[in-house]
ZALOLUM-40022 format. One record per residue: residue number from 1; residue in one letter; x, y, z of N, C-alpha, C, O, CB in turn. Coordinates in nm, 2 decimals, decimal comma. Glycine has a CB too. Layout:
N
 koldo tivo   n_px   n_py   n_pz  ca_px  ca_py  ca_pz   c_px   c_py   c_pz   o_px   o_py   o_pz  cb_px  cb_py  cb_pz
   NUM    a      X      Y      Z      X      Y      Z      X      Y      Z      X      Y      Z      X      Y      Z
...
This chain:
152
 koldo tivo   n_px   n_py   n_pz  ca_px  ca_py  ca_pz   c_px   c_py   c_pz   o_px   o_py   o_pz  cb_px  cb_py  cb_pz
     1    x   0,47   0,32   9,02   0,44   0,25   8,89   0,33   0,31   8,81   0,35   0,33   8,69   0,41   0,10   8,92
     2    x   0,22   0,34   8,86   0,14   0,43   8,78   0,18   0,58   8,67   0,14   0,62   8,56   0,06   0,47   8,90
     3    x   0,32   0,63   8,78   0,39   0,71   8,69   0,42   0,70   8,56   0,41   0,78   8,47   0,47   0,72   8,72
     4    x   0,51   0,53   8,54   0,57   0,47   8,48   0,45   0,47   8,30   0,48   0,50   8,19   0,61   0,33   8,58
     5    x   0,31   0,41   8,37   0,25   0,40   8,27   0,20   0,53   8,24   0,18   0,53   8,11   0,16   0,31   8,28
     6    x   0,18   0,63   8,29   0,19   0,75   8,24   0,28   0,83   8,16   0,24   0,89   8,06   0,18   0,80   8,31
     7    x   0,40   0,82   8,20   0,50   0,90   8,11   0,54   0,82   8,01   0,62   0,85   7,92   0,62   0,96   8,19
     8    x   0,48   0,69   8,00   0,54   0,61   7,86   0,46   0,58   7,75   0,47   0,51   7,65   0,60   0,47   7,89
     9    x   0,34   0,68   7,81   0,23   0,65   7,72   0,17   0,51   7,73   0,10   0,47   7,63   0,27   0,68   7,59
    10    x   0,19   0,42   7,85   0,09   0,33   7,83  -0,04   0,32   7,90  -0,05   0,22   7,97   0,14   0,23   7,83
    11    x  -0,13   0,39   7,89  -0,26   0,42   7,96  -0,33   0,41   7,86  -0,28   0,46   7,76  -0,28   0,54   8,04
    12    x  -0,47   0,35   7,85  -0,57   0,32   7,78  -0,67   0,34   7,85  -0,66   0,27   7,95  -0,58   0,22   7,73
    13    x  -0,77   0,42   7,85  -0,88   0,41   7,90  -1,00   0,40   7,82  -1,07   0,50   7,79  -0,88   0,51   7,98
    14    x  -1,03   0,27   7,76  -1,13   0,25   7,66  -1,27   0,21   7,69  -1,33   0,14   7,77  -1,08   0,16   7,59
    15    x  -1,33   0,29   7,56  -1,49   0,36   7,59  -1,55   0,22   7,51  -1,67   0,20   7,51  -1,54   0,55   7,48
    16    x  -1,44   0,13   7,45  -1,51   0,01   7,41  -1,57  -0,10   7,50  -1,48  -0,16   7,55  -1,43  -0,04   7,33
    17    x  -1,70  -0,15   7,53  -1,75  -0,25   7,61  -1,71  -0,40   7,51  -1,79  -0,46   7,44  -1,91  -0,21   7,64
    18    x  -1,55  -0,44   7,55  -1,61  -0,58   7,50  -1,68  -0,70   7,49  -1,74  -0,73   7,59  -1,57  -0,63   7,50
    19    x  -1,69  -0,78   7,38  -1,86  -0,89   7,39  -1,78  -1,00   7,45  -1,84  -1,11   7,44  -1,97  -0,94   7,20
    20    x  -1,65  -1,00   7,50  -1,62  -1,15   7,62  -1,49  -1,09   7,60  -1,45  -0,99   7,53  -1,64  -1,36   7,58
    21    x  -1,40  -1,20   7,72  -1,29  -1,15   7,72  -1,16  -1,21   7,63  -1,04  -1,23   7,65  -1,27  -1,14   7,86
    22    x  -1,22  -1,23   7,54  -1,12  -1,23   7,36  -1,12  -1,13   7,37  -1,03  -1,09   7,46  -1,18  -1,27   7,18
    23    x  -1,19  -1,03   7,32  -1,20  -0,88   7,28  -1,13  -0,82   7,41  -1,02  -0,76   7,41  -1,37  -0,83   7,25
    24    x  -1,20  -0,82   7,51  -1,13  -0,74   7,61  -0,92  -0,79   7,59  -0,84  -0,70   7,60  -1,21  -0,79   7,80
    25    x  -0,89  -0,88   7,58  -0,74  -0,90   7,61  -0,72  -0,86   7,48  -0,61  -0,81   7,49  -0,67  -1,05   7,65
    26    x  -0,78  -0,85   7,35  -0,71  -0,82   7,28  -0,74  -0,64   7,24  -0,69  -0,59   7,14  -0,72  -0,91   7,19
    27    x  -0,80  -0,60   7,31  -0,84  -0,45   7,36  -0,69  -0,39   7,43  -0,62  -0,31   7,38  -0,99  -0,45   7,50
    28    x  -0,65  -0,46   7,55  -0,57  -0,44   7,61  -0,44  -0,45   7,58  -0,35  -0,41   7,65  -0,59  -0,50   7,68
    29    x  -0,41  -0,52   7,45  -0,29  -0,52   7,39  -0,25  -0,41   7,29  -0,14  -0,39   7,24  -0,28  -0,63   7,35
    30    x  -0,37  -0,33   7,27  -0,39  -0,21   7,17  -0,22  -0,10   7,24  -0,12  -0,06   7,18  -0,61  -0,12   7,22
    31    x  -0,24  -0,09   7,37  -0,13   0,04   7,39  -0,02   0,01   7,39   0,06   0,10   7,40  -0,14   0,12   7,50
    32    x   0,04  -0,16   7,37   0,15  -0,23   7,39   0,18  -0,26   7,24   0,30  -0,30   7,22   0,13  -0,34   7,48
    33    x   0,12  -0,26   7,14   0,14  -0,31   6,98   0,12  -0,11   6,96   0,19  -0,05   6,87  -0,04  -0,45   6,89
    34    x   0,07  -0,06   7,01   0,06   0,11   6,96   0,21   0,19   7,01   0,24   0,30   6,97  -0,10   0,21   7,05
    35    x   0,30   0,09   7,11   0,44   0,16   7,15   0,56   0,05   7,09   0,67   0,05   7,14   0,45   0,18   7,33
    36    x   0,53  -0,03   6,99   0,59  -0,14   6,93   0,66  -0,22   7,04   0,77  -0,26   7,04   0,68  -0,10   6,84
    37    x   0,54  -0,25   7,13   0,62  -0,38   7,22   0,60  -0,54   7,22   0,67  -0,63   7,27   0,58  -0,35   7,36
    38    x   0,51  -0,55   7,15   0,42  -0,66   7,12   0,37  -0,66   6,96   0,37  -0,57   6,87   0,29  -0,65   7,21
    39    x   0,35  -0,79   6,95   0,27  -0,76   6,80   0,09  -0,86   6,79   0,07  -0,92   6,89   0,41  -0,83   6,65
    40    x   0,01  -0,88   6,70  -0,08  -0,93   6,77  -0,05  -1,10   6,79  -0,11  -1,17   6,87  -0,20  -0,89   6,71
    41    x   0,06  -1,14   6,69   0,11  -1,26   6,74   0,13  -1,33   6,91   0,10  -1,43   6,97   0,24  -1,25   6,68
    42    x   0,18  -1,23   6,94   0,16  -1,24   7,11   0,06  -1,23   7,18   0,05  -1,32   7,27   0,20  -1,17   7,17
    43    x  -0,04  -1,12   7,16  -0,17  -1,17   7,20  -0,29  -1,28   7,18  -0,38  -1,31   7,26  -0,22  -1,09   7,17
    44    x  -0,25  -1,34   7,06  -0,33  -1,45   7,00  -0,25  -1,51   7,09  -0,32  -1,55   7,19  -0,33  -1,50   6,85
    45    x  -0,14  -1,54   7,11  -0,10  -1,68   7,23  -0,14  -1,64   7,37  -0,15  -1,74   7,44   0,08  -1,72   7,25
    46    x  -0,17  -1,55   7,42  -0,19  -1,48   7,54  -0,34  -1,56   7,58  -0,36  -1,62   7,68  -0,20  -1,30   7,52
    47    x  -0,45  -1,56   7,44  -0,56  -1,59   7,44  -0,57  -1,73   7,45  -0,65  -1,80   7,52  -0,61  -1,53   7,35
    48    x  -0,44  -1,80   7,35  -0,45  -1,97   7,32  -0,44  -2,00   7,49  -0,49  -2,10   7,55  -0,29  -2,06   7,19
    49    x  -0,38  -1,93   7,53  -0,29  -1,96   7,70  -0,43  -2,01   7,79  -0,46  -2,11   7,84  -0,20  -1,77   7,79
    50    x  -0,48  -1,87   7,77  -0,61  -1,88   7,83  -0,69  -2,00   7,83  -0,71  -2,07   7,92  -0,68  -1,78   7,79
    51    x  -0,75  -2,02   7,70  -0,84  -2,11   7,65  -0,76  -2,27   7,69  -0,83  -2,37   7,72  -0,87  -2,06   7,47
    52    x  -0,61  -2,27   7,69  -0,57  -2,34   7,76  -0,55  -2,44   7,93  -0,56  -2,55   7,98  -0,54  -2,31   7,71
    53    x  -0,50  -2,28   7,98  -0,48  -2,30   8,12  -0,62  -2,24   8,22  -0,63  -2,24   8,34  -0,32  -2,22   8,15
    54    x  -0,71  -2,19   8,13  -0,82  -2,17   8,21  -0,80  -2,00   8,25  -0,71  -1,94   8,19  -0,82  -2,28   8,34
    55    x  -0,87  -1,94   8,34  -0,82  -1,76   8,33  -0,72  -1,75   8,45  -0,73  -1,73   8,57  -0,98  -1,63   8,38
    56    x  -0,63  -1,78   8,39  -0,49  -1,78   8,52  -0,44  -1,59   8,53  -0,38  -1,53   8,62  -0,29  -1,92   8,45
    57    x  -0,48  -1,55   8,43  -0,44  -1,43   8,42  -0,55  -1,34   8,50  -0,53  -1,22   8,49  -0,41  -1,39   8,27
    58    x  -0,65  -1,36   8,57  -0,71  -1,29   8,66  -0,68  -1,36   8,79  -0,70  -1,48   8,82  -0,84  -1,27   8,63
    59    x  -0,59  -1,21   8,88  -0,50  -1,25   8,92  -0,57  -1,22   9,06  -0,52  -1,28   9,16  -0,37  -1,20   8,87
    60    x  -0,67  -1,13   9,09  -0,76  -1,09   9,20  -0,87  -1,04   9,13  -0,87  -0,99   9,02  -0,70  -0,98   9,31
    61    x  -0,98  -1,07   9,21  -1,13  -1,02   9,11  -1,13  -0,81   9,07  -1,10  -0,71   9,13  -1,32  -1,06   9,24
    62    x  -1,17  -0,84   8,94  -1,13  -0,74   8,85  -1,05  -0,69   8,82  -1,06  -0,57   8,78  -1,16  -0,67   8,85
    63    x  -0,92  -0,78   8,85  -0,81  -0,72   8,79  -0,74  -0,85   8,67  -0,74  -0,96   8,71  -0,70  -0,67   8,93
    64    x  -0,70  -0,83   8,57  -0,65  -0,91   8,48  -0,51  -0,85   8,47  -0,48  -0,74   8,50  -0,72  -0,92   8,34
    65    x  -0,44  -0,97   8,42  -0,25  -0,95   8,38  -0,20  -1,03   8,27  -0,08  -1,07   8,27  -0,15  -1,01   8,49
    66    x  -0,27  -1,04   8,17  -0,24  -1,08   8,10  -0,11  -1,12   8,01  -0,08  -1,03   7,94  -0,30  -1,04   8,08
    67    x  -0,05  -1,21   8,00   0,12  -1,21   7,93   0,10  -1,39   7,92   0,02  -1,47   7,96   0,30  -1,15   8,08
    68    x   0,18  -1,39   7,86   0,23  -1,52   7,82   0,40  -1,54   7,81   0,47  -1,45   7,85   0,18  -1,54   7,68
    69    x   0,43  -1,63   7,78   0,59  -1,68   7,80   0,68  -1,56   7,70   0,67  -1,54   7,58   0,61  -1,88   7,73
    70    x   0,76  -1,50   7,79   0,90  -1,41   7,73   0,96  -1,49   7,61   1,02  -1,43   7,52   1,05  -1,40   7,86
    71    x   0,94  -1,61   7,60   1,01  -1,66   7,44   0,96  -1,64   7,38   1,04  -1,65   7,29   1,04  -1,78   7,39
    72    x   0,82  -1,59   7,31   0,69  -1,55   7,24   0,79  -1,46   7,10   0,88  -1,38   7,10   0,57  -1,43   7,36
    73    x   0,73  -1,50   7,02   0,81  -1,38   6,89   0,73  -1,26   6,88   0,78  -1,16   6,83   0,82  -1,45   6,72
    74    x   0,64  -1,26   6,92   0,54  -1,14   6,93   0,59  -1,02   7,02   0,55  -0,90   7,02   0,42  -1,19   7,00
    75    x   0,69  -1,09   7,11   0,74  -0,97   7,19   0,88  -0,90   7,15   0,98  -0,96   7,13   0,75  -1,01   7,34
    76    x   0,86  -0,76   7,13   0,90  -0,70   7,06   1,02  -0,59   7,18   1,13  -0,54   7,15   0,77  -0,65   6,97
    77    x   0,95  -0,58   7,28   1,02  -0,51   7,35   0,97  -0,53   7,53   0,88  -0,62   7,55   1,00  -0,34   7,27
    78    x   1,01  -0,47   7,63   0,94  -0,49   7,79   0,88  -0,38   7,78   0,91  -0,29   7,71   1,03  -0,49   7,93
    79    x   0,77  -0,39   7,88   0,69  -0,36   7,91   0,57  -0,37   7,98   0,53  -0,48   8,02   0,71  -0,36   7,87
    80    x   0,47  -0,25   8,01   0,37  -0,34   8,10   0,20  -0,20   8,06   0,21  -0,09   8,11   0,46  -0,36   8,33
    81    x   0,10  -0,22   7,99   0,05  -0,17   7,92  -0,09  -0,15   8,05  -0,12  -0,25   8,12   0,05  -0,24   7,78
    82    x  -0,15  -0,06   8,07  -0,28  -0,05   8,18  -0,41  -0,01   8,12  -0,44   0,11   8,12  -0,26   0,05   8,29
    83    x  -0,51  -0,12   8,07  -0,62  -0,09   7,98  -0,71  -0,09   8,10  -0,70  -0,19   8,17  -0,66  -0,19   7,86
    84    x  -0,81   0,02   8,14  -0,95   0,04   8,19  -1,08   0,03   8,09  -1,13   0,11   8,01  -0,94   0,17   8,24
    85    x  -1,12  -0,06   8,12  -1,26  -0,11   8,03  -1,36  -0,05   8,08  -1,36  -0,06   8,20  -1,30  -0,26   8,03
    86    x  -1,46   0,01   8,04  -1,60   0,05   8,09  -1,69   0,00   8,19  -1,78   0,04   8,27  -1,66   0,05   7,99
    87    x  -1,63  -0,16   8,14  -1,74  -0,24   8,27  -1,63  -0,37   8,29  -1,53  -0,37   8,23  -1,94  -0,31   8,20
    88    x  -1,67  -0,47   8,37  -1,63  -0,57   8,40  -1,64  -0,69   8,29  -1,75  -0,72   8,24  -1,69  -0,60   8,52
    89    x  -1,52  -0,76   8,25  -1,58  -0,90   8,16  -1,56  -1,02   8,21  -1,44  -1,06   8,24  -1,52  -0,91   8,03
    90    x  -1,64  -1,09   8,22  -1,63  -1,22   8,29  -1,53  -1,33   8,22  -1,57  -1,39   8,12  -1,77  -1,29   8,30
    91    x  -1,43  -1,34   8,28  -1,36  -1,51   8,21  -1,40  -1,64   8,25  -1,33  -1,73   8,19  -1,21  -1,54   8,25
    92    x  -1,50  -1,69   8,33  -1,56  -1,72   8,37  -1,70  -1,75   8,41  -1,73  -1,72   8,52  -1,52  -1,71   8,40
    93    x  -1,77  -1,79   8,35  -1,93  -1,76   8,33  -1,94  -1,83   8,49  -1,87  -1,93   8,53  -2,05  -1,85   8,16
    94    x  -2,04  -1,73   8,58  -2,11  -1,77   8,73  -2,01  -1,75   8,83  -2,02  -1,79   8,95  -2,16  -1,93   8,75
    95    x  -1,88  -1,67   8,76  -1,76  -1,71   8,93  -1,74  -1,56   8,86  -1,70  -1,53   8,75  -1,57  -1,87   8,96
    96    x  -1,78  -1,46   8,97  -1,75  -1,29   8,97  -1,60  -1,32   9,04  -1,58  -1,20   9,07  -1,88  -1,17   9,09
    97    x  -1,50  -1,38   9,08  -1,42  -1,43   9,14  -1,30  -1,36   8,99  -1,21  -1,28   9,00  -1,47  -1,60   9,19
    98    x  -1,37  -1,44   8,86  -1,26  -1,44   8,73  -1,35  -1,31   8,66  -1,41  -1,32   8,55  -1,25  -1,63   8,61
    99    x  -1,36  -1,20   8,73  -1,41  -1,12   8,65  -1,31  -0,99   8,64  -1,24  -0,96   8,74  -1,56  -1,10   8,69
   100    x  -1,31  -0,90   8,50  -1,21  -0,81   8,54  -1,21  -0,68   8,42  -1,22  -0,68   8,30  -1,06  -0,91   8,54
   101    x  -1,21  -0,60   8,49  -1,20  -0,47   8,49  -1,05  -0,38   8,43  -1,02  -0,31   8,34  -1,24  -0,43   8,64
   102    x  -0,99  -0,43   8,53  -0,84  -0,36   8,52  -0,77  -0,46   8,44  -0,78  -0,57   8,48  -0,77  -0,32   8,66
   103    x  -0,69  -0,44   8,34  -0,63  -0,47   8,26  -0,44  -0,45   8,23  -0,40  -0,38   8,14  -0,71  -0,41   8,20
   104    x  -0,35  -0,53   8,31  -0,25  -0,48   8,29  -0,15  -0,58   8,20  -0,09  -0,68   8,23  -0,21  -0,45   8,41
   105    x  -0,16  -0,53   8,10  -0,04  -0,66   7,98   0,06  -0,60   8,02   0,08  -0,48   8,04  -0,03  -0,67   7,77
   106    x   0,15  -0,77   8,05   0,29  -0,72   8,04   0,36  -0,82   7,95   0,31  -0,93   7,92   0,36  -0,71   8,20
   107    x   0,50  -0,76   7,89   0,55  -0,82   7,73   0,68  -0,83   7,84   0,70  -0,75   7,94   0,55  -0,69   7,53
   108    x   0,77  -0,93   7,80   0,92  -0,90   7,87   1,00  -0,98   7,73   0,95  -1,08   7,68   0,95  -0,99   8,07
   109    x   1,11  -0,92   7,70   1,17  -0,98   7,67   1,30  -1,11   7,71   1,38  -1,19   7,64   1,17  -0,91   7,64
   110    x   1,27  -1,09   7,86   1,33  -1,26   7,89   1,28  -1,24   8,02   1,24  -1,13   8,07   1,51  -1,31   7,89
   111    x   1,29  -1,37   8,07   1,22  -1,42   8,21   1,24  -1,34   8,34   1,17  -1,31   8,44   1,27  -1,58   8,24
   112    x   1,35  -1,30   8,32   1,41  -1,22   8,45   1,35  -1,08   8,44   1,32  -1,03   8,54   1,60  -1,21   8,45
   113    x   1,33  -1,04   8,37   1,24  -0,90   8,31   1,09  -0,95   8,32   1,03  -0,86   8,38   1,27  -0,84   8,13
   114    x   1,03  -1,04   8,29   0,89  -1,12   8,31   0,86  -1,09   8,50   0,77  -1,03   8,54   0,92  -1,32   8,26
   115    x   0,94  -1,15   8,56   0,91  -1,18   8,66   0,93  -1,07   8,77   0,87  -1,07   8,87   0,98  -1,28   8,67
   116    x   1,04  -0,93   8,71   1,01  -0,81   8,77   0,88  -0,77   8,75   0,79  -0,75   8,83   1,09  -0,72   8,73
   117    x   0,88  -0,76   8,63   0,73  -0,67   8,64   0,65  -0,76   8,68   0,55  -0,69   8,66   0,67  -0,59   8,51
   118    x   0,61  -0,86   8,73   0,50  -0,92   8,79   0,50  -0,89   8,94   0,39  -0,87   9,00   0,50  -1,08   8,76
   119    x   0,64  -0,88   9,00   0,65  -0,82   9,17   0,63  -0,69   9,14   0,61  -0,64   9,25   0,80  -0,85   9,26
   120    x   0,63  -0,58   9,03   0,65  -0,49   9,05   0,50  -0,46   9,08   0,46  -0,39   9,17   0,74  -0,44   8,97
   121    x   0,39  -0,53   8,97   0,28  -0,51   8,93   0,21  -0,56   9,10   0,13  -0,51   9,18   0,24  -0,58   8,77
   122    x   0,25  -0,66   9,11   0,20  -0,73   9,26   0,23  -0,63   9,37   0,13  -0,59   9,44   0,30  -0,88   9,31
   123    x   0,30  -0,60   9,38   0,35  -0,47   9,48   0,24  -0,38   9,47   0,16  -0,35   9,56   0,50  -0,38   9,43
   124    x   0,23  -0,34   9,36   0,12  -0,22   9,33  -0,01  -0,24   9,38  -0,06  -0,17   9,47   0,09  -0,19   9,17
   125    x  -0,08  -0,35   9,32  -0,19  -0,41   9,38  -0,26  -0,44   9,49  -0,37  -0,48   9,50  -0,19  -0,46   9,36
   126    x  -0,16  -0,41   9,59  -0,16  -0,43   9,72  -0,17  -0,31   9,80  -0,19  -0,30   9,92  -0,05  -0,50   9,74
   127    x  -0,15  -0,22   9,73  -0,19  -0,04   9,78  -0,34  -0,04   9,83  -0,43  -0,05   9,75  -0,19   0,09   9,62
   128    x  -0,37  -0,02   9,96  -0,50  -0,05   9,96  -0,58   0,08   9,92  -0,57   0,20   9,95  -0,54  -0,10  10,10
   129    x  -0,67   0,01   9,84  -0,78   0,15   9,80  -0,73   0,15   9,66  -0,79   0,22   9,58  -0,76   0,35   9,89
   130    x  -0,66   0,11   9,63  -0,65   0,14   9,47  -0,70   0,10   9,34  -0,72   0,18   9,25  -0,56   0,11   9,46
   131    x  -0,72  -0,02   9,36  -0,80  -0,12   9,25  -0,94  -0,04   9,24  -0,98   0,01   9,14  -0,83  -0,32   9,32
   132    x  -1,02  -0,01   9,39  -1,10   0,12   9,37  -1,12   0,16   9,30  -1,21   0,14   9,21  -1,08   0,19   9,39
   133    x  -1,01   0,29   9,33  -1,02   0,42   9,30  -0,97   0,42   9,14  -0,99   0,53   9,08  -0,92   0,49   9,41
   134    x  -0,88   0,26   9,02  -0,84   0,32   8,93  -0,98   0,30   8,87  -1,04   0,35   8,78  -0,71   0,28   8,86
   135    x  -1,04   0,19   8,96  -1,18   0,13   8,84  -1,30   0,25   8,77  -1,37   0,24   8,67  -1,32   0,00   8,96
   136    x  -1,28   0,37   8,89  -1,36   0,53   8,89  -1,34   0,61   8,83  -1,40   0,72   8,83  -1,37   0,59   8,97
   137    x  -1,21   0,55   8,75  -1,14   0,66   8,66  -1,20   0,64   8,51  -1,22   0,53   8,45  -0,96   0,64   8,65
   138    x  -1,21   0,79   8,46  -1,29   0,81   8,34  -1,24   0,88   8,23  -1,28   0,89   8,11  -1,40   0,87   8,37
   139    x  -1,14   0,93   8,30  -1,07   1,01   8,19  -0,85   1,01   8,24  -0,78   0,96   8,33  -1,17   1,22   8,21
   140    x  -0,83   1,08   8,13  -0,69   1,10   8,18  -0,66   1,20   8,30  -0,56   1,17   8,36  -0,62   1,15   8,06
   141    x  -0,72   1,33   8,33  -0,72   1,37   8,43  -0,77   1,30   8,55  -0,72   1,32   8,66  -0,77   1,46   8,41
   142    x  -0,85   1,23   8,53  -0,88   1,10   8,66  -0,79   1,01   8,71  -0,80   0,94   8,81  -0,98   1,01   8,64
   143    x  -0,69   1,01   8,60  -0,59   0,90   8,61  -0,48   0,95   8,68  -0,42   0,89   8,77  -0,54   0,84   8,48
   144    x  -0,44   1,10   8,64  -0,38   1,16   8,67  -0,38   1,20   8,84  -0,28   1,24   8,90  -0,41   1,22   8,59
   145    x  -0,50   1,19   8,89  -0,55   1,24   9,03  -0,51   1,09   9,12  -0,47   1,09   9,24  -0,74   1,28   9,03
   146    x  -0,52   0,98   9,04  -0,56   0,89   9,14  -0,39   0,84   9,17  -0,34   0,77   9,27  -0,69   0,76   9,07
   147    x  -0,30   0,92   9,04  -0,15   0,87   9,04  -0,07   1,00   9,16   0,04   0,99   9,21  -0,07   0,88   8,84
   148    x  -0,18   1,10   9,17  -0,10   1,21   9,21  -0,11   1,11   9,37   0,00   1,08   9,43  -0,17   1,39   9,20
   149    x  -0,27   1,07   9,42  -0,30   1,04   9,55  -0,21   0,96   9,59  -0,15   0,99   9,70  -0,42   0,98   9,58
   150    x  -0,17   0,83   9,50  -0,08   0,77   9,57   0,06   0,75   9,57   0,12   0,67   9,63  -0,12   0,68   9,57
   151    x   0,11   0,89   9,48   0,25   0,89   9,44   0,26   0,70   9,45   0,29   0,63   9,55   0,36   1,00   9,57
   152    x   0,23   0,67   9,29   0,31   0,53   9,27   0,37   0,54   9,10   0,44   0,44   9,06   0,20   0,38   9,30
């Protein structure tokens, strides 16, 4: 799967430190609205989601997944976008628990496509050493190394 976000151009590795995680999710939707998969209509609900259901989209500490419901008019196409932030942003003020670093939006155009890429992304996550090794990545050749190590 790391391949996947490589050869489709969706890798971000952004030098921007966001000031909370508004900014960071909507940072992260930058490579998914930059491949016309999303528009920021969808991210604004991504965020209402949040502010609603609390940070359900940090899914293990420092990793976020940000998406909202496949009926969304914002989504434009599937997909699944991988933003690296500089540092960690808390969704949660006092619980490092909801804090997050890695950044994966995913857009589906219907539920059955939603729910692959969430096993697919779950699958991934579970690579031990990985969450690691992508958090150390600094550049595109780093990304590149860490996709060669684990052929995913």
């Amino acid at each position: 799967m790391l391949r996947y976000f490589y050869d489709n151009n969706l890798v971000a590795i952004s030098e921007k430190t966001p000031k909370d995680w508004e900014e960071a999710i909507r940072e992260s939707g930058e490579i998914l609205k930059q491949n016309g998969l999303i528009t920021d209509q969808y991210v604004d609900q991504v965020i209402n989601d949040v502010k609603e259901y609390g940070p359900y989209i940090v899914i293990v500490p420092g990793v976020a997944m940000p998406h909202s419901s496949a009926k969304n008019e914002g989504v434009l196409g599937t997909g699944i976008g991988f933003t690296l932030l500089p540092e960690t942003v808390s969704f949660e003020e006092g619980n490092p628990e909801k804090d997050a670093q890695l950044f994966f939006m995913l857009a589906a155009k219907d539920s059955a496509a939603h729910m692959e890429n969430i096993a697919n992304l779950s699958d991934l996550l579970m690579t031990e050493g990985l969450i690691d090794d992508l958090k150390k990545v600094k550049t595109m050749e780093d990304y590149v190394t860490v996709m060669e190590r684990y052929q995913l």
